[in-house]
C-alpha positions in Angstrom: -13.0 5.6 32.5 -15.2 3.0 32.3 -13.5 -0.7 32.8 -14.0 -3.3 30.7 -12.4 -6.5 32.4 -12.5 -8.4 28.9 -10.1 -6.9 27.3 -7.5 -8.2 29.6 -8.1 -11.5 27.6 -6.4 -10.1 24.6 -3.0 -9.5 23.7 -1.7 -6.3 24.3 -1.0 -5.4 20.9 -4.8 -6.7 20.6 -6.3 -4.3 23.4 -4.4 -1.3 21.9 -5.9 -2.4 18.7 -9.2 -2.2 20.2 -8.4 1.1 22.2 -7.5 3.1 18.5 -10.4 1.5 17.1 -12.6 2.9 19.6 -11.4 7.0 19.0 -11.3 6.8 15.2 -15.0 7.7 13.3 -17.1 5.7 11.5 -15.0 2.3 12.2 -17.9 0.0 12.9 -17.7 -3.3 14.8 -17.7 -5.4 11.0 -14.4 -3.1 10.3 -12.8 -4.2 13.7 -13.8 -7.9 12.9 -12.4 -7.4 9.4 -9.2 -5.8 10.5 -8.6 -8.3 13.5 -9.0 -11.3 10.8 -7.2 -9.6 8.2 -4.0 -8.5 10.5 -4.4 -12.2 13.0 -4.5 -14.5 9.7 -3.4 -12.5 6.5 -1.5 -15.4 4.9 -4.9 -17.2 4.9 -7.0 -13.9 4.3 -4.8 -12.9 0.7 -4.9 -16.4 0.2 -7.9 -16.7 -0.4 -8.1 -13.9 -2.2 -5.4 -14.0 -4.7 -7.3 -17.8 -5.4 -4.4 -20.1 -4.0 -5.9 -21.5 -1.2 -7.1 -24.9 -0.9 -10.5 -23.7 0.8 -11.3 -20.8 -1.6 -13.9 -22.5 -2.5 -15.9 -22.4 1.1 -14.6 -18.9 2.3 -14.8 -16.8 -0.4 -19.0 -17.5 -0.8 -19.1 -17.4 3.0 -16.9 -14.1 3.3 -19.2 -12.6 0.4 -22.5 -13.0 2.6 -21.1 -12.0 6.2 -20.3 -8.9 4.1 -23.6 -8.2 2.8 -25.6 -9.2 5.9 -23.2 -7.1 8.2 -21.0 -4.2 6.6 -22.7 -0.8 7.1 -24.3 0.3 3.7 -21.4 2.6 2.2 -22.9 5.5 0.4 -19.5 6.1 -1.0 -18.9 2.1 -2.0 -18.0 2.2 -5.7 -18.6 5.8 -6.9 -16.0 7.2 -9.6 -16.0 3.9 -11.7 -14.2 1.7 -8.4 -15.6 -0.9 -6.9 -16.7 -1.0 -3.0 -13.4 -3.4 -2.8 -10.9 -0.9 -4.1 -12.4 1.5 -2.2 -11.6 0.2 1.1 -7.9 -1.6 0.1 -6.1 0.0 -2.2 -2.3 1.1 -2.8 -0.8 4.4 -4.2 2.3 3.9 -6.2 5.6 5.5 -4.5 8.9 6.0 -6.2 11.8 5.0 -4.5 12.6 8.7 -2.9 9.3 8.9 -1.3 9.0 5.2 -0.3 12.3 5.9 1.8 10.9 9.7 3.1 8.1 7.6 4.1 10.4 5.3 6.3 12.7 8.0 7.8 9.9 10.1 9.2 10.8 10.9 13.1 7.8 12.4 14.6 4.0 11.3 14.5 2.0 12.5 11.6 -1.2 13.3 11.2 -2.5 13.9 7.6 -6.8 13.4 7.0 -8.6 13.2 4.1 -6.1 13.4 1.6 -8.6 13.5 -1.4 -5.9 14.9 -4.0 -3.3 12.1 -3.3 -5.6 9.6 -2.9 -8.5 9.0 -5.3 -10.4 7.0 -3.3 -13.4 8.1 -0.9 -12.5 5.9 2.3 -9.3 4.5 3.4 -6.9 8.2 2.7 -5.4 9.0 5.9 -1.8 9.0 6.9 -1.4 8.9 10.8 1.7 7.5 11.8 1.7 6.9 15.9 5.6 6.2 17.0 7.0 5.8 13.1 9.9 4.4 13.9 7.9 1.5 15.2 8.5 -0.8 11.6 8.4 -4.5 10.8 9.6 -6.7 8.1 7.0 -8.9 7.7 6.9 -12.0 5.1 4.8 -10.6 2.2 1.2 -12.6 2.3 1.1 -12.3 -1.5 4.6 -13.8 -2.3 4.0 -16.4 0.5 0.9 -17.5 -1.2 2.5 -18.9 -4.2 4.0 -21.9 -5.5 7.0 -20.2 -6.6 7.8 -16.8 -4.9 10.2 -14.1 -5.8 12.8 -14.3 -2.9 12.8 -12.9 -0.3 10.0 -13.1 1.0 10.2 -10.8 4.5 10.0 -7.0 2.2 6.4 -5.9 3.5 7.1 -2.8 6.0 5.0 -2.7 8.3 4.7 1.0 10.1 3.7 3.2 13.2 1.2 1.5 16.1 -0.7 -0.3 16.6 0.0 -2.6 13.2 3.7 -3.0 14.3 3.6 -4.6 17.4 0.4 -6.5 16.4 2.3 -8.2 13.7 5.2 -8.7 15.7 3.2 -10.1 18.9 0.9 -12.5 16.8 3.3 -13.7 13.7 7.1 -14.2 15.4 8.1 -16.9 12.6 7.5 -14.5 10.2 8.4 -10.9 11.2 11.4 -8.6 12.7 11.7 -5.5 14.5 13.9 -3.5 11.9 15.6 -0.1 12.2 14.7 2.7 9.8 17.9 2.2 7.9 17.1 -1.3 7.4 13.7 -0.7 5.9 15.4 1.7 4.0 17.9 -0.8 2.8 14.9 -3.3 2.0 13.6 -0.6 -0.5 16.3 -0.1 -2.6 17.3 -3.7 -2.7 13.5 -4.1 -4.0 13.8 -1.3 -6.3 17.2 -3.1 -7.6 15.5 -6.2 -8.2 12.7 -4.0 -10.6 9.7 -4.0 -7.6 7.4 -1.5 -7.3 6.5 0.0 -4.1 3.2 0.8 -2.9 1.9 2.4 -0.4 -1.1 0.3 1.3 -4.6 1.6 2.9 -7.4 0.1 4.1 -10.2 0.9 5.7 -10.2 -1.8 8.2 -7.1 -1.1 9.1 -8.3 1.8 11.0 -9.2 3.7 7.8 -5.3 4.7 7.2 -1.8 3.9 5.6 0.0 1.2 7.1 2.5 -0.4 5.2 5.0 -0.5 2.1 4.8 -3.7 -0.2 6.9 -3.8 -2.8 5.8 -5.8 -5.3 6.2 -7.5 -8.7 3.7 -8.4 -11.2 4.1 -11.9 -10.9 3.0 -12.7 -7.2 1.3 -9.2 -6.3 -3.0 -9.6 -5.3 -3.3 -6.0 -5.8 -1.0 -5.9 -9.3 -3.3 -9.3 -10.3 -6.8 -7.3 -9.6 -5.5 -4.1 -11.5 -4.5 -6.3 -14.0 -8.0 -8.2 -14.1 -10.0 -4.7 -14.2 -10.4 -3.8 -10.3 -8.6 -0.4 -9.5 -6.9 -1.1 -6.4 -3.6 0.7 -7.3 -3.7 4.8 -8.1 -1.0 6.3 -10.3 1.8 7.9 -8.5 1.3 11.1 -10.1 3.9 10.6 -12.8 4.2 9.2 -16.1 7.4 7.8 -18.1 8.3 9.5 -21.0 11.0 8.6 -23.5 13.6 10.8 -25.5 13.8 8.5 -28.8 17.6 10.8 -29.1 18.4 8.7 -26.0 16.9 4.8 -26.4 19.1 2.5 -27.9 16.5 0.1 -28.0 18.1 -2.0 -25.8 14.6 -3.5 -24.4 16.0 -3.6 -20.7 12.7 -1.0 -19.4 10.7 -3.2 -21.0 12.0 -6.5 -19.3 11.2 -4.6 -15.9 8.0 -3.0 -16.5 5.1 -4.5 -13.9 2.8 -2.7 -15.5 3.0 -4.0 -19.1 3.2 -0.2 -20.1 6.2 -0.5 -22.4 6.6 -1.5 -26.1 8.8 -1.7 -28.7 7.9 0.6 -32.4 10.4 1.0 -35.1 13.5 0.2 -33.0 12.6 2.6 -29.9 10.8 2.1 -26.7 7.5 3.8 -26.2 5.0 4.3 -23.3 1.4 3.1 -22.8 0.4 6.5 -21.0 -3.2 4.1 -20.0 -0.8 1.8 -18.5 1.8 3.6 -16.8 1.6 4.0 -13.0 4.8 6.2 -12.4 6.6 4.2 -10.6 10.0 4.7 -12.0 11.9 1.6 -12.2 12.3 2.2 -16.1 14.0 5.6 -15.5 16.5 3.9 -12.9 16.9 0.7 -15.4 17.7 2.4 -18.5 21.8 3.3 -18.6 21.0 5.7 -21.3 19.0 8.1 -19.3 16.1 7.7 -22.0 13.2 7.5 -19.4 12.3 10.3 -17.3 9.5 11.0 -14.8 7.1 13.9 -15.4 4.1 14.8 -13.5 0.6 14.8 -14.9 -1.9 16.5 -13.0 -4.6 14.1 -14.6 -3.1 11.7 -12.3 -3.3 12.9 -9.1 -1.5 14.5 -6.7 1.9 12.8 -6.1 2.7 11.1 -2.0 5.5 13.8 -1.1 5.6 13.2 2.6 7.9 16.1 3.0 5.6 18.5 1.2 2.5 17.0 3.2 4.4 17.5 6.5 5.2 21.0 5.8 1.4 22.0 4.6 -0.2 20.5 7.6 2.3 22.3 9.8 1.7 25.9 7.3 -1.9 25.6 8.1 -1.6 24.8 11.9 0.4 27.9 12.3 -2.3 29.7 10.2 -4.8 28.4 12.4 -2.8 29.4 15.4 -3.3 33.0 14.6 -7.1 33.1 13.6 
């Protein structure tokens, strides 16, 4: 193998960065720079981009033309009505059953080009190297604001090299937990009405990479969907309401994120265009009113267990061709 002295500068967490970067396709040296800045400084990076930082008004203009002079033209970059952005950092919404699948796997995973699960064309993969590798890191988004929902350290951070990056180059702000505890840290998010999302980017080696769990009020990726830029697909599901059931209590409605419920005639209803599936109104609602369905107009739901047990249905297949 060829040496290269200079990575022995970096952190180690840094040079195995480098080391994945170098075997996965199609990362280019702007998507290493953008990952390294966005994983070294990402309380300054979503900053910036949710608007709250003092200096948005240098970086943002300056970000904008290091990306046209030096991104790769994407031939992909905002086909099926997204933009380039969403395209390349975007979350899938997970109910609370699959966010804490998602956690508990125990062996390294390798899932490509999940087109049916997630809509976007870059940015799809799930490869999880040593899973039970996760960090609690102090959200970005939350941390940006004046006034933050509490607590602040929910972001899961999972599998290498993300975990021990984090961990090696923000100490203040992140923990080595157990799978139980990230576990734990979802349902006391899904308690407090938070939505969990599963996070990809593609300059975070093209592939998933942690859980946020999120609320309306503090969430980047909630306030772009909200201002028109499809960052967040649907999980697959949609709410729906039997009116025999809703007392008309309004509690679903109090804990929507997604604005999605309404009140009409004394019963709650659903804004289908609105509703990401993510279920917090079906475990909110004492009445058992709210239900998840799946809607295949939606995409394919994040079922980690069905994934698994595809891939490994079709590597035994393969086996005996």
């Amino acid at each position: 193998m060829k040496r290269r002295p200079w990575l022995f500068f970096w952190k180690p967490s840094t040079r195995s960065f480098i080391q994945e970067a170098r075997k996965t396709s199609h990362y280019s040296l702007f998507d290493w720079i953008h990952g390294y800045i966005y994983a070294r400084w990402p309380y300054f990076y979503i900053g910036v981009g949710v608007g709250e930082h003092p200096l948005k008004r240098f970086f943002l203009p300056l970000w904008n033309l290091f990306s046209r002079v030096f991104e790769p033209r994407r031939e992909d970059a905002g086909k099926n009505g997204k933009s380039a952005f969403a395209e390349g950092y975007h979350g899938k919404v997970i109910p609370l059953e699959e966010a804490s699948r998602l956690v508990a796997v125990n062996r390294e995973v390798s899932l490509k080009d999940l087109e049916q699960v997630i809509p976007y064309s870059r940015a799809r993969d799930i490869i999880l190297r040593n899973p039970g590798h996760i960090v609690a890191l102090e959200c970005p988004c939350r941390a940006s604001r004046p006034s933050p929902c509490k607590p602040l350290d929910v972001c899961l951070i999972i599998g290498e090299p993300f975990a021990s990056f984090i961990i090696e180059h923000h100490p203040r702000r992140s923990r080595w937990i157990t799978q139980g505890e990230a576990a734990e840290i979802l349902r006391a998010e899904h308690e407090r009405g938070h939505v969990h999302h599963a996070f990809f980017k593609d300059a975070m080696l093209g592939r998933f990479y942690a859980i946020c769990n999120c609320c309306a009020c503090c969430c980047g990726a909630m306030q772009a969907w909200r201002n028109g830029t499809p960052m967040l697909a649907s999980s697959g599901y949609v709410s729906r309401i039997d009116p025999e059931r809703c007392v008309g209590c309004e509690t679903c409605i109090e804990y929507c994120q997604f604005g999605a419920l309404k009140m009409e005639e004394g019963v709650a209803m659903v804004d289908e265009g609105r509703c990401m599936g993510c279920g917090v109104c079906v475990s909110k609602c004492a009445h058992e009113a709210h239900s998840l369905v799946r809607d295949p107009a939606r995409g394919e739901p994040l079922q980690i267990r069905e994934l698994l047990n595809s891939a490994a249905r079709e590597a035994r297949i393969a086996e005996t061709i």
